[in-house]
C-alpha positions as CSV (number, residue, x, y, z in Angstrom):
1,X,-26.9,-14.3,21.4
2,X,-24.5,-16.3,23.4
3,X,-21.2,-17.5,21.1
4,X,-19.9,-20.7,22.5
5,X,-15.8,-21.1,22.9
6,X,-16.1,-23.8,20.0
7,X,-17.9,-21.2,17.7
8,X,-15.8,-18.6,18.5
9,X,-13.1,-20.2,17.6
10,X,-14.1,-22.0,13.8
11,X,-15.6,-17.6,13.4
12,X,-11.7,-17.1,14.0
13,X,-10.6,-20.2,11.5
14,X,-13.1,-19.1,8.6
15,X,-11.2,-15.6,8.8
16,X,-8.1,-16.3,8.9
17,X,-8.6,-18.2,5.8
18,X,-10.2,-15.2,4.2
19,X,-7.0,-13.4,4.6
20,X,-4.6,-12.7,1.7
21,X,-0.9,-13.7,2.5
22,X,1.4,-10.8,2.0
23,X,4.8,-10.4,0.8
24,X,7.1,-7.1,0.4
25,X,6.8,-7.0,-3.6
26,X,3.1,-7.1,-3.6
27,X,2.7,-4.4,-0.9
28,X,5.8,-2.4,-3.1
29,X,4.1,-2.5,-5.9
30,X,0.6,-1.8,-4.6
31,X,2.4,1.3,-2.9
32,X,3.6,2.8,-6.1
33,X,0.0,2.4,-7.7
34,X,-1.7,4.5,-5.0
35,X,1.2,6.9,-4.9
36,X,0.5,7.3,-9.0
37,X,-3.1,7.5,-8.4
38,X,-2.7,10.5,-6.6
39,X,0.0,12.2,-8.8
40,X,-2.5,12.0,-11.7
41,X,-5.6,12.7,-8.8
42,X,-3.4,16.3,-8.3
43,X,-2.5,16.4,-12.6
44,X,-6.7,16.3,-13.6
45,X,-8.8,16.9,-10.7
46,X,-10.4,20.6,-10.9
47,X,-9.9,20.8,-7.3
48,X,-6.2,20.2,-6.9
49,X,-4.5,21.0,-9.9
50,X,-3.5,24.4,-8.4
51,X,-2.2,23.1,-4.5
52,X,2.0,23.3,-5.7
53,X,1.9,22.0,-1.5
54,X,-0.2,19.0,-2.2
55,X,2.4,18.4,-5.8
56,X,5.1,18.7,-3.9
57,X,4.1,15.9,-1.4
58,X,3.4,13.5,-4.4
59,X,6.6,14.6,-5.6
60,X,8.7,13.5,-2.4
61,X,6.1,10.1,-1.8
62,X,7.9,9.2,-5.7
63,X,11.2,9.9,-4.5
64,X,10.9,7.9,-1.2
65,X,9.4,5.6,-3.4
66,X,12.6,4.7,-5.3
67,X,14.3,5.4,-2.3
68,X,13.0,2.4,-0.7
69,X,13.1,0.0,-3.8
70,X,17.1,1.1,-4.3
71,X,17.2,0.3,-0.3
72,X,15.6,-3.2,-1.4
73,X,17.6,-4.0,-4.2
74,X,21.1,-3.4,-2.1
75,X,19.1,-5.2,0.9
76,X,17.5,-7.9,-0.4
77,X,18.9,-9.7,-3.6
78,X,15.8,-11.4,-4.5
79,X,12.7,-9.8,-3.1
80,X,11.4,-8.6,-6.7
């Protein structure tokens, strides 16, 4: 099948319409969820609970974590 230039390019239009716009307080935010999806992940799965390495990690992804929002707040007054 043989995509003409004019195709090609409302194929490219329709996506870029799909896509979600992005800011730095949704992707923060979204950041911290995955981080404490994991935390309880290593707290109740069978399989982890015991891997202090793999706590440890979770532990330093929180403290970057606020590390990054303190960096934000000093940075940028009005990005929450």
């Amino acid at each position: 099948m043989k995509i003409t230039k004019s195709k090609l390019e409302e194929i490219i239009r329709e996506e870029l319409l799909k896509e979600q716009g992005m800011d730095i307080q949704s992707v923060f935010y979204e950041l911290g969820d995955k981080i404490g999806n994991l935390d309880w992940l290593t707290r109740r799965h069978a399989g982890f609970t015991s891997d202090t390495k793999l706590r440890a990690f979770v532990h330093k992804l929180f403290k970057m974590h606020t590390a990054l929002k303190k960096h934000l707040d000093k940075t940028y007054e009005d990005w929450d």
